[in-house]
MDAnalysis code that builds the backbone (N, CA, C; Angstrom):
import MDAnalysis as mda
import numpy as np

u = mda.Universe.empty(129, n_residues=43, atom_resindex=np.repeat(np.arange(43), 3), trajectory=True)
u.add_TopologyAttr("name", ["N", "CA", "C"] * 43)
u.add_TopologyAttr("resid", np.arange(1, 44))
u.add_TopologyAttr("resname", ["UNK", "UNK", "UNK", "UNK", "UNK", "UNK", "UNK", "UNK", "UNK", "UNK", "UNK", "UNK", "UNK", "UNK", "UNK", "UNK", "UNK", "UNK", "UNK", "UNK", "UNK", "UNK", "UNK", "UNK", "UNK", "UNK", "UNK", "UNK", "UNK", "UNK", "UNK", "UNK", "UNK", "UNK", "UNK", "UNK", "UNK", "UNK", "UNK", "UNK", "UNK", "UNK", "UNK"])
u.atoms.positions = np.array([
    [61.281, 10.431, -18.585],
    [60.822, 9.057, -18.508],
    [61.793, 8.238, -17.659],
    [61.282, 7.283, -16.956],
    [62.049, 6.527, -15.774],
    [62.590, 5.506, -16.523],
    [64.244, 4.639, -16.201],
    [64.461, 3.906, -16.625],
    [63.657, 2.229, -15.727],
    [63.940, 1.681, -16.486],
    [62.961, -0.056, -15.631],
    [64.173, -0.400, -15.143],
    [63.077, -1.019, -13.671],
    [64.082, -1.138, -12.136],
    [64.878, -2.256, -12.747],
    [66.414, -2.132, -12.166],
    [67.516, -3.286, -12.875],
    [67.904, -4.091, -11.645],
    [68.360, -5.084, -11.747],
    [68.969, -6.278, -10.572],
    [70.268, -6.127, -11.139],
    [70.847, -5.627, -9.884],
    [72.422, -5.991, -10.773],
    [72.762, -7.151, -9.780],
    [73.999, -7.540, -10.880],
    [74.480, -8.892, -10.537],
    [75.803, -8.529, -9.095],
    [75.832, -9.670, -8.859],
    [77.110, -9.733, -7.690],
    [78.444, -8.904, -8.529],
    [78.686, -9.667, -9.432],
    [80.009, -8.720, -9.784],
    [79.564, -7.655, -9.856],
    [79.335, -6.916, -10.543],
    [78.641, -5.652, -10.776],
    [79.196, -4.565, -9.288],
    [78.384, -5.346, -8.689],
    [78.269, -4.514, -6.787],
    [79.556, -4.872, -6.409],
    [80.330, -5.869, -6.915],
    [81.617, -5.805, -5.971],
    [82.524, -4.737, -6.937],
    [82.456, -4.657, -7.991],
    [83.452, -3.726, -8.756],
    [82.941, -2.234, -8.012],
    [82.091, -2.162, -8.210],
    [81.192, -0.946, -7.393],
    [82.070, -0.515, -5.830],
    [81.696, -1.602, -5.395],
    [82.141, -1.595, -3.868],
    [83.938, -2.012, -3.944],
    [84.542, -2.236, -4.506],
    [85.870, -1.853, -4.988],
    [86.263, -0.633, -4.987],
    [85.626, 0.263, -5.678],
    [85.594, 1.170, -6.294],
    [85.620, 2.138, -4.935],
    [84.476, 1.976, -4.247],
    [84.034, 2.912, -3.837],
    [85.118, 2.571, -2.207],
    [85.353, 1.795, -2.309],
    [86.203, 1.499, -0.939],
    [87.698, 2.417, -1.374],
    [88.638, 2.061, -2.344],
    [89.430, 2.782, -2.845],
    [89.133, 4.333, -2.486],
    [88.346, 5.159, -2.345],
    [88.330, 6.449, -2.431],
    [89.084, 7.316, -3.317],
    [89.180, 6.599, -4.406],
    [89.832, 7.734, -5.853],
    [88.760, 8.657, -5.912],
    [87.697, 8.151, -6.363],
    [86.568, 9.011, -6.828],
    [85.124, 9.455, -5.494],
    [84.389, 10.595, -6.370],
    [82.962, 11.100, -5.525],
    [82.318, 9.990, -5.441],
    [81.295, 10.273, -4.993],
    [80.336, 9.108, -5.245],
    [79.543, 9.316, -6.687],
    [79.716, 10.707, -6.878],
    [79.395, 11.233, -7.932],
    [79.599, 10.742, -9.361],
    [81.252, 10.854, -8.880],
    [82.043, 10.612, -10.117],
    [82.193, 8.820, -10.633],
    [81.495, 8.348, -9.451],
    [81.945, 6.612, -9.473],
    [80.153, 6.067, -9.961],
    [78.953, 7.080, -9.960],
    [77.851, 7.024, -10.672],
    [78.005, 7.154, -12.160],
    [78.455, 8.372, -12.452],
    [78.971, 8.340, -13.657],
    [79.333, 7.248, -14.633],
    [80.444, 6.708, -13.500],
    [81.889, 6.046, -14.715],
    [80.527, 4.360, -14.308],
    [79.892, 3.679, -13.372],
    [78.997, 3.235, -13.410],
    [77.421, 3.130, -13.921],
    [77.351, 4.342, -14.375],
    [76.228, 4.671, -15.081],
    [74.574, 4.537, -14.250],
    [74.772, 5.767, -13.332],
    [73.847, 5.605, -12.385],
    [73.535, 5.843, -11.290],
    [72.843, 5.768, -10.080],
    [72.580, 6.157, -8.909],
    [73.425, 5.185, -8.493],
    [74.149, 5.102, -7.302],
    [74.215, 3.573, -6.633],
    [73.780, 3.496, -5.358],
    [73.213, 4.386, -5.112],
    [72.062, 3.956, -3.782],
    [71.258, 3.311, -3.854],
    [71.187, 2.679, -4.967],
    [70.288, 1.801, -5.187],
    [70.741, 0.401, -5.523],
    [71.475, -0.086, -5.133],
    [72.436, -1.572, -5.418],
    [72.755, -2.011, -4.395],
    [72.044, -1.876, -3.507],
    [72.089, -3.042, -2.042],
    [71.363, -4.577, -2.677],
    [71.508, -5.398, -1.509],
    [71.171, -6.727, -1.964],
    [70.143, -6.939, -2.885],
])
């Protein structure tokens, strides 16, 4: 069963995009600890 489409908020995407700028983690591993796809959190 599909989860219902979410809006994330600005913070949200900048911790994200924090995150993902840092290069500690996969993209994998930064879905995870985010809970989720994040190809899907553009504007």
């Amino acid at each position: 069963m599909r989860r219902p489409h979410r809006n994330h908020t600005a913070e949200f995407k900048a911790k994200v995009a924090i995150a993902a700028v840092k290069g500690d983690q996969t993209l994998v591993a930064l879905a995870a600890r985010f809970d989720g796809p994040l190809w899907g959190t553009r504007g």
